[in-house]
C-alpha positions as a Markdown table, in Angstrom:
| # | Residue | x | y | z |
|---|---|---|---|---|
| 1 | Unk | -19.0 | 16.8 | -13.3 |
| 2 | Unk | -15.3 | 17.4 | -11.9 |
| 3 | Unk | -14.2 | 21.0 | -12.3 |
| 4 | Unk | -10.7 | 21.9 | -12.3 |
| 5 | Unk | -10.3 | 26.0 | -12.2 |
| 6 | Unk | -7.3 | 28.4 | -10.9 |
| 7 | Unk | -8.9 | 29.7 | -7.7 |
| 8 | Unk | -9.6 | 33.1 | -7.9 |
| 9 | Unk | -9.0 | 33.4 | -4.1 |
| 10 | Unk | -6.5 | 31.5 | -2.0 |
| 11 | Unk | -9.3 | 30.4 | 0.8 |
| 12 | Unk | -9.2 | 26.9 | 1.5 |
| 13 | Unk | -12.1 | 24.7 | 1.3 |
| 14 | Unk | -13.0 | 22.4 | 3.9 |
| 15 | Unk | -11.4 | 18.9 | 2.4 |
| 16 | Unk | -8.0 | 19.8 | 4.4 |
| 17 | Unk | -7.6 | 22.6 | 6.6 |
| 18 | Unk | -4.5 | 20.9 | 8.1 |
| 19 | Unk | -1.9 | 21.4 | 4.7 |
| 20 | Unk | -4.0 | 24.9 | 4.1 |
| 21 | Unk | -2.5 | 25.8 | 8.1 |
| 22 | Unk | 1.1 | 24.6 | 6.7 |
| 23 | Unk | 0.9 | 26.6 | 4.2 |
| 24 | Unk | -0.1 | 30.0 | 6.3 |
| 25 | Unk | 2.2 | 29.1 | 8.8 |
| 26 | Unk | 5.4 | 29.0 | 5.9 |
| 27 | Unk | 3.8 | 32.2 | 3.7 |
| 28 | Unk | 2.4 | 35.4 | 4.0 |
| 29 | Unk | -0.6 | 36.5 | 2.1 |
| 30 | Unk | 1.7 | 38.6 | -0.1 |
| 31 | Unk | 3.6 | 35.4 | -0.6 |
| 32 | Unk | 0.8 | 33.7 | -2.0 |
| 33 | Unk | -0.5 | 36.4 | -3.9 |
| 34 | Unk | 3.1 | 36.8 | -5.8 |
| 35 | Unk | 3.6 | 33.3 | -6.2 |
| 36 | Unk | 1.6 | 31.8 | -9.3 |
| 37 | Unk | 4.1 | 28.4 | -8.5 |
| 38 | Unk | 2.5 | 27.6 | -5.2 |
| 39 | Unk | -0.9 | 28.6 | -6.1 |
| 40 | Unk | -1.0 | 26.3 | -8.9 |
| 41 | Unk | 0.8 | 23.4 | -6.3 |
| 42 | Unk | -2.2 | 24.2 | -3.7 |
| 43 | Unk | -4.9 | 24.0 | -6.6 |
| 44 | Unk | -3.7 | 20.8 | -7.7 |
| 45 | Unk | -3.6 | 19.9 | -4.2 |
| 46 | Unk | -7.7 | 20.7 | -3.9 |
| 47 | Unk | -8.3 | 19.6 | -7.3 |
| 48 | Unk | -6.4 | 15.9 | -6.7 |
| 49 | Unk | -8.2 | 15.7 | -3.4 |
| 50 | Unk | -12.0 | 16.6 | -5.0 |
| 51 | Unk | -11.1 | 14.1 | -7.8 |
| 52 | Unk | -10.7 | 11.2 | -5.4 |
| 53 | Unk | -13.5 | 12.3 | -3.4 |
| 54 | Unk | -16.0 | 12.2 | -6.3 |
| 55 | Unk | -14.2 | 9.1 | -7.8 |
| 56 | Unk | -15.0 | 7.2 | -3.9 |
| 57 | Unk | -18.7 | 8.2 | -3.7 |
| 58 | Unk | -19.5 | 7.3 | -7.1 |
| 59 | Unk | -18.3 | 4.3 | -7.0 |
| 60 | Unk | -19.9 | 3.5 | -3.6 |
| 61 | Unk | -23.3 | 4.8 | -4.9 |
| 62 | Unk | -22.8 | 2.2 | -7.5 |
| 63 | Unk | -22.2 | -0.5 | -5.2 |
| 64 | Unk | -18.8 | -1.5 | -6.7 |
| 65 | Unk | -15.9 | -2.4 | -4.9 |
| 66 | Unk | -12.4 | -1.3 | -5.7 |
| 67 | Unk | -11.4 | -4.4 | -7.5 |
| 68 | Unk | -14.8 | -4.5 | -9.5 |
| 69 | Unk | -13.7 | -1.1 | -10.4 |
| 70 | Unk | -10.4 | -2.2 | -11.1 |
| 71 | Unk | -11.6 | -4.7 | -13.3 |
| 72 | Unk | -14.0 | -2.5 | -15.7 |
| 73 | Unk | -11.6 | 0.1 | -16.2 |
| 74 | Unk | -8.6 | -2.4 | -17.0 |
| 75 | Unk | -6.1 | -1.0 | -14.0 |
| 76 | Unk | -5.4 | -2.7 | -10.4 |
| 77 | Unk | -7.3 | -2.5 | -7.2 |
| 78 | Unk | -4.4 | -0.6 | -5.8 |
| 79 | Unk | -4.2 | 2.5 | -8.5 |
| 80 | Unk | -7.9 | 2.4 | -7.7 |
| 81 | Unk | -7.0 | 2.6 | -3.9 |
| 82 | Unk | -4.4 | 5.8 | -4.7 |
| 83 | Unk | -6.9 | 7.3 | -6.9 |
| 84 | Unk | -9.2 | 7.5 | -3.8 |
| 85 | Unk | -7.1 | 8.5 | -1.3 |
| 86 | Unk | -5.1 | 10.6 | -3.6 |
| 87 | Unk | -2.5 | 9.5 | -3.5 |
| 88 | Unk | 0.4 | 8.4 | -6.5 |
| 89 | Unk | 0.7 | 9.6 | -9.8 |
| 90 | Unk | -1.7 | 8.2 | -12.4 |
| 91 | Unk | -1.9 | 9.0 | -15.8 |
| 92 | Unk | -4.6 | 10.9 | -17.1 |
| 93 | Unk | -5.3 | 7.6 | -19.6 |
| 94 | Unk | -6.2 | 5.9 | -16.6 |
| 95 | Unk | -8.0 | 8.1 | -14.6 |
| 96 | Unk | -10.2 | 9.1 | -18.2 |
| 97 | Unk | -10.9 | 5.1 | -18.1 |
| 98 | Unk | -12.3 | 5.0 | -14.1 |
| 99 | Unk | -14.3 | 7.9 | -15.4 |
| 100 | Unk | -15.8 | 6.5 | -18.6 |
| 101 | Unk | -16.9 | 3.7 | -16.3 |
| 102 | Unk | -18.3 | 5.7 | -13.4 |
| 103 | Unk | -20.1 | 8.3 | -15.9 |
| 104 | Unk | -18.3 | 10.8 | -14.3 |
| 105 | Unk | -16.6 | 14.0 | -17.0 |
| 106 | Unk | -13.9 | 16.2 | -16.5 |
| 107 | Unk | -13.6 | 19.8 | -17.2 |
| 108 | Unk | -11.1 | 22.5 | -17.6 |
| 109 | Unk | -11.9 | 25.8 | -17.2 |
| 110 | Unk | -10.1 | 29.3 | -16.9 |
């Protein structure tokens, strides 16, 4: 399951500790304590990046490709490719249709 949740602390985890150093070396604490904007950009940030990562090792453990993957959930290779690397836009309608194939839910949580 793929939890998305306002941080309760501005650490960074361990998926990118190079854009969590851009951000120290642009703010101050206080700065990102008083600003709910850039917290929610960072948590998006963390959140899009865990998405893809959990999207990529499913799909591996299931021995599909990215086309196959493609295929089943009715997008292209390439928005499959973006999903995993983060990258783009999608729209949650796609993204809720690689998940219904991989088994894989999404929650929201306060």
């Amino acid at each position: 399951m793929i939890t998305y949740m306002k941080s309760a602390d501005m650490k960074a985890p361990s998926i990118n500790q190079e854009f969590w150093a851009d951000i120290h070396a642009t703010y101050t604490e206080e700065d990102l304590q008083e600003s709910a904007s850039l917290r929610a950009i960072v948590d998006a940030h963390y959140f899009k990046k865990r998405l893809a990562q959990e999207i990529r090792q499913k799909r591996e453990g299931l021995n599909l490709t990215q086309r196959q993957l493609a295929q089943l959930a009715r997008t292209s290779q390439r928005e499959i490719s973006f999903l995993e690397q983060a990258k783009g836009n999608q729209t949650l309608a796609s993204v809720s249709r690689v998940l219904f194939i991989l088994e894989l839910q999404l929650e929201i949580k306060k």
